[in-house]
TIRO-2110 file (N, C-alpha, C; in Angstrom, 1 decimal):
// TIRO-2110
82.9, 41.6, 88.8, N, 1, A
82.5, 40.8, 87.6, CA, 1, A
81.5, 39.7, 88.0, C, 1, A
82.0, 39.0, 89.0, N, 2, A
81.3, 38.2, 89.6, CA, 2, A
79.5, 38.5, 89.6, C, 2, A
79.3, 40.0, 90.3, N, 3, A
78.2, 40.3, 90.5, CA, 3, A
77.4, 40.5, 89.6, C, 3, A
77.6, 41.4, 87.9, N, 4, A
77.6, 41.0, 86.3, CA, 4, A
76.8, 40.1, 86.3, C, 4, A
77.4, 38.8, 86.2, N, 5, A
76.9, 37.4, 85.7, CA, 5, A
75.9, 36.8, 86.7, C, 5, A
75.7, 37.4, 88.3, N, 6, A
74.8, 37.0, 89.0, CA, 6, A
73.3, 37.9, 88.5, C, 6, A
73.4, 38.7, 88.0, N, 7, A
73.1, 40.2, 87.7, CA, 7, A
71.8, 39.3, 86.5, C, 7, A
73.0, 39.3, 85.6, N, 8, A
72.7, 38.7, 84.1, CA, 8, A
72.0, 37.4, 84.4, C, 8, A
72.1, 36.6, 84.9, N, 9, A
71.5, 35.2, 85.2, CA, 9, A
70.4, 35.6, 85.6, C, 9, A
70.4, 36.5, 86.9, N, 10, A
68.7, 36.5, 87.0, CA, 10, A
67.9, 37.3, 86.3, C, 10, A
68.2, 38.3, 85.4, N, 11, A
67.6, 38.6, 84.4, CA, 11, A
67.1, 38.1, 83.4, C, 11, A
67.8, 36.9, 82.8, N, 12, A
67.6, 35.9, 82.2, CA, 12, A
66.6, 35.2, 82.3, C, 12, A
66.8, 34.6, 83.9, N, 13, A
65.5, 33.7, 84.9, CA, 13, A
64.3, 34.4, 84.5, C, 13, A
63.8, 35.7, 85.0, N, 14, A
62.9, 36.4, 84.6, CA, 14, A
62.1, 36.8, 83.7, C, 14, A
63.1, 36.7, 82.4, N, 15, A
62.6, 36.9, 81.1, CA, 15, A
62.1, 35.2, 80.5, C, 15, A
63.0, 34.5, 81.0, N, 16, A
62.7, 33.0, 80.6, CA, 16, A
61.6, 32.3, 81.2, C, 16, A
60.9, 33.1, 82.3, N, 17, A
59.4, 32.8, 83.4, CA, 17, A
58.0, 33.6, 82.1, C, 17, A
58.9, 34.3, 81.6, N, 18, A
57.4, 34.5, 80.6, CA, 18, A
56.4, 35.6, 81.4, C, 18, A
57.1, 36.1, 82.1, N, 19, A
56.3, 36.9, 83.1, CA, 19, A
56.8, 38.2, 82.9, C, 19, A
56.3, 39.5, 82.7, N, 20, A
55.9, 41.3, 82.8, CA, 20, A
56.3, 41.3, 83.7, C, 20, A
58.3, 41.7, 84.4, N, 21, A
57.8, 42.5, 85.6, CA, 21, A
58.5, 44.2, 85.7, C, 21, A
58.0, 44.6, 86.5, N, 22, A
58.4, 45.8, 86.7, CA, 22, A
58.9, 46.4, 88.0, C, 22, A
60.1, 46.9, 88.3, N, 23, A
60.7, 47.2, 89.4, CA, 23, A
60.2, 48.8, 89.7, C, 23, A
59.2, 49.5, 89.3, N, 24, A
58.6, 50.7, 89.0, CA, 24, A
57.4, 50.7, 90.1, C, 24, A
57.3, 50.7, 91.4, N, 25, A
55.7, 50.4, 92.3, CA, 25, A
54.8, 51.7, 91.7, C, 25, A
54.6, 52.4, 91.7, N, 26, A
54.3, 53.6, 91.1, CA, 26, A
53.6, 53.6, 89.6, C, 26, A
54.6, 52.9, 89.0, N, 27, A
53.8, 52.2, 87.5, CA, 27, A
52.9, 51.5, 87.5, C, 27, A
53.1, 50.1, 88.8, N, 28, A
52.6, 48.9, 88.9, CA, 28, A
50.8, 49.3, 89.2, C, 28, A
50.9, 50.7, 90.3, N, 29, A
50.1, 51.0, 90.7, CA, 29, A
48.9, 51.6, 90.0, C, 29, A
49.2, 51.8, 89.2, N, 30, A
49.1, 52.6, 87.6, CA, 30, A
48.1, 51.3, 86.9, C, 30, A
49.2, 50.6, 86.3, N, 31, A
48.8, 49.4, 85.8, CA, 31, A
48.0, 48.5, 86.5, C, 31, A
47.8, 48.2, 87.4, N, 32, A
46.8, 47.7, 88.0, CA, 32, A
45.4, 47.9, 88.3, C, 32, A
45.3, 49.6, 88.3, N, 33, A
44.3, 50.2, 88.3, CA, 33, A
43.5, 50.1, 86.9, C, 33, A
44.2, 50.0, 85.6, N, 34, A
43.8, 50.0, 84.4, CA, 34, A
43.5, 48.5, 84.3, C, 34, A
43.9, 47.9, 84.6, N, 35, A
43.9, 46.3, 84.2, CA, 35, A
43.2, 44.9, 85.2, C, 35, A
42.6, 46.2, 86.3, N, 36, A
41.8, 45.7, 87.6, CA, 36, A
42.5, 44.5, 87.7, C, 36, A
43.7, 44.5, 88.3, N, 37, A
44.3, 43.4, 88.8, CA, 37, A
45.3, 44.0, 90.1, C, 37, A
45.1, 42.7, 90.9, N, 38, A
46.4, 43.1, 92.0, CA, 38, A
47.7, 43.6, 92.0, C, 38, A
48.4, 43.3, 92.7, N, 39, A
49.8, 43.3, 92.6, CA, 39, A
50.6, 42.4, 93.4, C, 39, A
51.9, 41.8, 93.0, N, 40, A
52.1, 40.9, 93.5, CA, 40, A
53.7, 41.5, 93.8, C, 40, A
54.3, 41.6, 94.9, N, 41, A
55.7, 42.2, 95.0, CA, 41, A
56.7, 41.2, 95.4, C, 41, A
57.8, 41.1, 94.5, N, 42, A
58.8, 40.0, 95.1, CA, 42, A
60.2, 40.8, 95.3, C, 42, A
60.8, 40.6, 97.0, N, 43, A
62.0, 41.4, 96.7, CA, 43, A
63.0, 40.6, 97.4, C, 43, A
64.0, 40.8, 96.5, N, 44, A
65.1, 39.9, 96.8, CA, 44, A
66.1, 40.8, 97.0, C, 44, A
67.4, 40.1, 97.0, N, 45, A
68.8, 40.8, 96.9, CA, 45, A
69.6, 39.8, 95.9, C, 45, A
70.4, 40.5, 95.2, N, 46, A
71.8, 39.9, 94.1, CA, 46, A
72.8, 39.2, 95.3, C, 46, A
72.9, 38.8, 96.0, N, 47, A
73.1, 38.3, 97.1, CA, 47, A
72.6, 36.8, 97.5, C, 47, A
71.3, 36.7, 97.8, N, 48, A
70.6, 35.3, 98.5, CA, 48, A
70.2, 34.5, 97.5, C, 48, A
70.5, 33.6, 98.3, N, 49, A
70.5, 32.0, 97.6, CA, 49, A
69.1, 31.3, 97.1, C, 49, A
68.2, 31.8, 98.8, N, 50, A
67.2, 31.3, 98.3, CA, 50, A
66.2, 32.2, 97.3, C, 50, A
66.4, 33.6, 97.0, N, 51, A
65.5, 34.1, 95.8, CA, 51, A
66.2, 33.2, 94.7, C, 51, A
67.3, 33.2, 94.6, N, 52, A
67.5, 32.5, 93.2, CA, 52, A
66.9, 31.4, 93.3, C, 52, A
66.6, 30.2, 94.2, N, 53, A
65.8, 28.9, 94.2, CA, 53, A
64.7, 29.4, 93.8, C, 53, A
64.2, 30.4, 94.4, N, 54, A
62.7, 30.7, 94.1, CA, 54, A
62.3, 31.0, 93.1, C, 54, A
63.7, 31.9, 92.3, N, 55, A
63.0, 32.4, 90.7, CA, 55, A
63.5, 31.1, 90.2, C, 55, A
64.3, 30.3, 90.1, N, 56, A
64.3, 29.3, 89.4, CA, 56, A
63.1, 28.0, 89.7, C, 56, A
63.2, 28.1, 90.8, N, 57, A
62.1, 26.7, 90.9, CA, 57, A
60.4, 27.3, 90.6, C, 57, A
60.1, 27.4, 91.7, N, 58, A
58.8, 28.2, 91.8, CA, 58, A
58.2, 29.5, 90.6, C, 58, A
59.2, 30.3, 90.1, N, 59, A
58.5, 30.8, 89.3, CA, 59, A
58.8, 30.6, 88.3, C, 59, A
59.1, 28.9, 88.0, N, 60, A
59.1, 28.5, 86.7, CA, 60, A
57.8, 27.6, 86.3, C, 60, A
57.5, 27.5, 87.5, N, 61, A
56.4, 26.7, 87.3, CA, 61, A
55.1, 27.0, 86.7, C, 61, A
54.7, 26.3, 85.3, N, 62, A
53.7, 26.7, 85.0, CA, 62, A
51.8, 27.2, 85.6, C, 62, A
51.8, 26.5, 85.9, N, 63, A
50.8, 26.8, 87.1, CA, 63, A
50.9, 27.6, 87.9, C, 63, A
52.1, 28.2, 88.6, N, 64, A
52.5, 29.5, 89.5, CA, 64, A
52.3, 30.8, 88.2, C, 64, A
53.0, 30.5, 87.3, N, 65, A
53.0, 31.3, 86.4, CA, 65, A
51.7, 31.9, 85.8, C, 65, A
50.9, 31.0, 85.7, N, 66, A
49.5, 31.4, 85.0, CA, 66, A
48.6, 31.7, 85.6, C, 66, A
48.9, 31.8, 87.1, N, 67, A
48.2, 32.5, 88.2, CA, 67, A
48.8, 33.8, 88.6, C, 67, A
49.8, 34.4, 88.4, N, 68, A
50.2, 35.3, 88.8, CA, 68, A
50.2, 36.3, 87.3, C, 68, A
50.4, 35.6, 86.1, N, 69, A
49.7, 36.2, 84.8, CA, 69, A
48.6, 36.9, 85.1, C, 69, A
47.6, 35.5, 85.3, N, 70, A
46.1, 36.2, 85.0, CA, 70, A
46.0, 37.5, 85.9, C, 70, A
46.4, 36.8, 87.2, N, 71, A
45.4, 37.7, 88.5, CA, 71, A
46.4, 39.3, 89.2, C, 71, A
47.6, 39.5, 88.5, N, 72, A
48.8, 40.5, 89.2, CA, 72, A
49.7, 41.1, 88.3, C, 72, A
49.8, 42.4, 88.8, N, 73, A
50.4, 43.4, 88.0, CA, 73, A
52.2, 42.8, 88.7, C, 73, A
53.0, 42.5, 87.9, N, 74, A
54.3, 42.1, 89.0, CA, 74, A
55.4, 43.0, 89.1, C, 74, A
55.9, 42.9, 90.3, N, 75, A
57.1, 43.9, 90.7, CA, 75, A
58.2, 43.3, 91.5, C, 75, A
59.5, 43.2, 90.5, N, 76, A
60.9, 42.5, 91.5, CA, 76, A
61.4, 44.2, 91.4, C, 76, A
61.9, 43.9, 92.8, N, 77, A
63.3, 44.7, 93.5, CA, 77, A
64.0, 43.7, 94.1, C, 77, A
65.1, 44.3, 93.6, N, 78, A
66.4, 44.3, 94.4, CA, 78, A
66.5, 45.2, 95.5, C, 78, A
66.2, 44.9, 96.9, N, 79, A
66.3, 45.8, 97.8, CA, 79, A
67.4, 46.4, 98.2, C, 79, A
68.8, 46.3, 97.6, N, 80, A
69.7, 47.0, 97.5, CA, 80, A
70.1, 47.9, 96.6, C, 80, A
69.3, 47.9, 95.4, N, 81, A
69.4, 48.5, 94.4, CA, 81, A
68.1, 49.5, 93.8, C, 81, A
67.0, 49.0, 94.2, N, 82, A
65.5, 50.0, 93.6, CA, 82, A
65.2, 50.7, 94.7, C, 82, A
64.4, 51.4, 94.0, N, 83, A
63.5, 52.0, 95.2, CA, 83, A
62.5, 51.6, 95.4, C, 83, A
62.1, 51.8, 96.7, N, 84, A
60.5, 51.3, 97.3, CA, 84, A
59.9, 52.0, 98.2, C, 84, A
58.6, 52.2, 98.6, N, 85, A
58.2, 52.8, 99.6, CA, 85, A
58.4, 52.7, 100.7, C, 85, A
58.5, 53.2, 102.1, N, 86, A
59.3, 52.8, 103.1, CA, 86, A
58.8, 51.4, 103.8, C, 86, A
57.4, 51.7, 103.0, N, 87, A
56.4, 50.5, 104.0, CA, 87, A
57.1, 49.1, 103.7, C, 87, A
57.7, 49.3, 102.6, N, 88, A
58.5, 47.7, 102.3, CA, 88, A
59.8, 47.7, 102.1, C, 88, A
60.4, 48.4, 102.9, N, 89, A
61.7, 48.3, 103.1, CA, 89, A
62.1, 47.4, 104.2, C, 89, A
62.7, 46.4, 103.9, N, 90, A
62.9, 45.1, 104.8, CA, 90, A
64.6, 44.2, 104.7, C, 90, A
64.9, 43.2, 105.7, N, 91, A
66.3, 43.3, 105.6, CA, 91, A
66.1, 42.1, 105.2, C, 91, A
65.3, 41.0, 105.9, N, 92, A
65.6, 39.8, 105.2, CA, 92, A
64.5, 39.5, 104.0, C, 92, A
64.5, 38.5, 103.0, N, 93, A
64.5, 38.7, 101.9, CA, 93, A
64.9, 36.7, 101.2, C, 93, A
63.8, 35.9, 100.3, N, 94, A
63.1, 36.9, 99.7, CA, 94, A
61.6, 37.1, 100.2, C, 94, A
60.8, 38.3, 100.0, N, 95, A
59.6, 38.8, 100.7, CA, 95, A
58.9, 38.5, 99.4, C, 95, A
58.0, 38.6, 99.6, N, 96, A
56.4, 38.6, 99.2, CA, 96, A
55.4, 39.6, 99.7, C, 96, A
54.5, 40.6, 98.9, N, 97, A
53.6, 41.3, 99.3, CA, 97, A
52.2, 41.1, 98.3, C, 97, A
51.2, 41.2, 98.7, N, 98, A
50.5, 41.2, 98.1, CA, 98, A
49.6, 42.2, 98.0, C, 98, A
49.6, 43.2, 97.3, N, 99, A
49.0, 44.5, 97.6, CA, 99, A
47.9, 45.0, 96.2, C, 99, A
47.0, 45.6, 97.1, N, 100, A
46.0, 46.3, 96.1, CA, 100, A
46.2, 47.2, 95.2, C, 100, A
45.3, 47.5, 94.6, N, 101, A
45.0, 48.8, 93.4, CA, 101, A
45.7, 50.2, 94.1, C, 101, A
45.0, 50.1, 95.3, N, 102, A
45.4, 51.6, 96.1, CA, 102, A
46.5, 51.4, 96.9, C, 102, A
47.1, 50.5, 96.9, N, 103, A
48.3, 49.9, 97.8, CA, 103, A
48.7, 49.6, 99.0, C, 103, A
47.5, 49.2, 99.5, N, 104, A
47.0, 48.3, 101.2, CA, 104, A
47.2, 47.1, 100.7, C, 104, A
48.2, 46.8, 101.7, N, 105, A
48.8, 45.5, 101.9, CA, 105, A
47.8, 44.3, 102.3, C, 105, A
47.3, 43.2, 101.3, N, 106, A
46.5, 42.3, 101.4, CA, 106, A
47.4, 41.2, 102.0, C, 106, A
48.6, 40.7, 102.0, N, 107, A
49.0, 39.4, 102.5, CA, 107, A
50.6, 40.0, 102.3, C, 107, A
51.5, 39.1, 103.3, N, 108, A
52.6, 39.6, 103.4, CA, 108, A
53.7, 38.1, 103.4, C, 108, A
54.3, 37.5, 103.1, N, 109, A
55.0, 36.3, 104.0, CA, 109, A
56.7, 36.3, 103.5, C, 109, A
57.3, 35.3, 104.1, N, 110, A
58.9, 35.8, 103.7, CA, 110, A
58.9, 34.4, 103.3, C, 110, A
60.4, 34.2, 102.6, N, 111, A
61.1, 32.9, 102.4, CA, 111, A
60.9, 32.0, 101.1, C, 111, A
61.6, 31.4, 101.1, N, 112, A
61.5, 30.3, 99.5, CA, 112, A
60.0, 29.8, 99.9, C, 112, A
60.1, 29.7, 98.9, N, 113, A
58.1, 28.6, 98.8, CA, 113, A
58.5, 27.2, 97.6, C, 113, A
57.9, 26.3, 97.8, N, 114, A
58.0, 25.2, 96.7, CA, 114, A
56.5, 25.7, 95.7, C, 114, A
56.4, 25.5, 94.6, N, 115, A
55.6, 26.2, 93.5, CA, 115, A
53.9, 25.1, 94.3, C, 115, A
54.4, 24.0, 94.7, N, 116, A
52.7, 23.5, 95.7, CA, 116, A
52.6, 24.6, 96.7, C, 116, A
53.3, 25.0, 98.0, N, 117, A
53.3, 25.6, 98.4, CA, 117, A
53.0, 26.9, 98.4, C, 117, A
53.5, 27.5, 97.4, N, 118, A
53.5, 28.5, 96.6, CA, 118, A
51.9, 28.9, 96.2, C, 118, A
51.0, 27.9, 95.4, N, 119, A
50.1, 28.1, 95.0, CA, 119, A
49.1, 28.5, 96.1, C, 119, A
49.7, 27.5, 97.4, N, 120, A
48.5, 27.3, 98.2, CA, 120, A
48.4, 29.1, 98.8, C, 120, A
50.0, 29.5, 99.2, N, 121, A
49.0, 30.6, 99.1, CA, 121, A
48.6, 31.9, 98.6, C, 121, A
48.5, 31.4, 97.1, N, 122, A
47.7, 31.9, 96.7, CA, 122, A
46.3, 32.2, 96.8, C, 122, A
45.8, 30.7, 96.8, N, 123, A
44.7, 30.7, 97.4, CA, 123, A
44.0, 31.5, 98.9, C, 123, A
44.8, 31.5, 99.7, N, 124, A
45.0, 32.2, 100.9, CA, 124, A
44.7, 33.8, 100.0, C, 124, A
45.3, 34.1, 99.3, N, 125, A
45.6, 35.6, 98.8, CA, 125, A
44.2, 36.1, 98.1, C, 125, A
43.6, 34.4, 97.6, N, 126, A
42.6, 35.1, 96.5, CA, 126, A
41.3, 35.4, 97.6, C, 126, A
41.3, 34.2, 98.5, N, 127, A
40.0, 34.4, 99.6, CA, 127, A
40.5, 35.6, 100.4, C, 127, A
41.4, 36.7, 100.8, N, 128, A
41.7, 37.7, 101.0, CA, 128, A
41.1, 38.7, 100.5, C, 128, A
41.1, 38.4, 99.0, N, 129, A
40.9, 39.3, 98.2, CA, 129, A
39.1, 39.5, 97.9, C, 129, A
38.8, 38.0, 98.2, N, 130, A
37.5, 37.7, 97.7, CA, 130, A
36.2, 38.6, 99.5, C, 130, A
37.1, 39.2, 100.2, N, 131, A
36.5, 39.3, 101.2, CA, 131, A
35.8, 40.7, 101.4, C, 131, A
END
């Protein structure tokens, strides 16, 4: 039951961030291609503490939010529960990938971020991209 209501809450979080996402890489890959935007991959577990700080703090933040709108197709997994390609199958969590159209991994990093933090690297992500 317990797990339900942790389940439900961050579903909630998600929908209440105002943000498209899709647990589908395959889709994402799809949609990205049509919509010449990146991809941005966040994977957590129904488990850790700190993805919940992260979807509550940081990706509530407006400005996190309107950068990852404009510029990325988005994708949460639950890495106990979705599937993924092997290339991102990982134990600790929560991860970040930042990957292309064709799905070459542009930037990679783990852990909570504060939404300043957060932005910065984006920036990091977009001169990646800009290269």
């Amino acid at each position: 039951m317990k797990f339900l209501i942790v389940i439900a809450l961050f579903i909630s979080t998600l929908f209440g961030a105002e943000l498209e996402w899709t647990n589908d890489y395959e889709k994402a890959l799809s949609q990205a291609t049509k919509e010449k935007k990146q991809i941005y991959i966040l994977i957590t577990s129904s488990s850790c503490g700190w993805c919940r700080k992260f979807e509550n703090t940081t990706l509530q933040n407006k400005a996190v939010l309107k950068r990852l709108k404009q510029k990325f197709v988005l994708v949460h997994v639950d890495r106990d529960m979705d599937e993924l390609p092997e290339m991102f199958k990982i134990d600790r969590v929560p991860r970040h990938y930042f990957v292309t159209q064709k799905g070459e991994i542009i930037h990679t990093f783990m852990g909570y971020w504060s939404s300043e933090d957060f932005n910065s690297l984006l920036d990091d992500v977009d001169k990646k991209i800009k290269k």
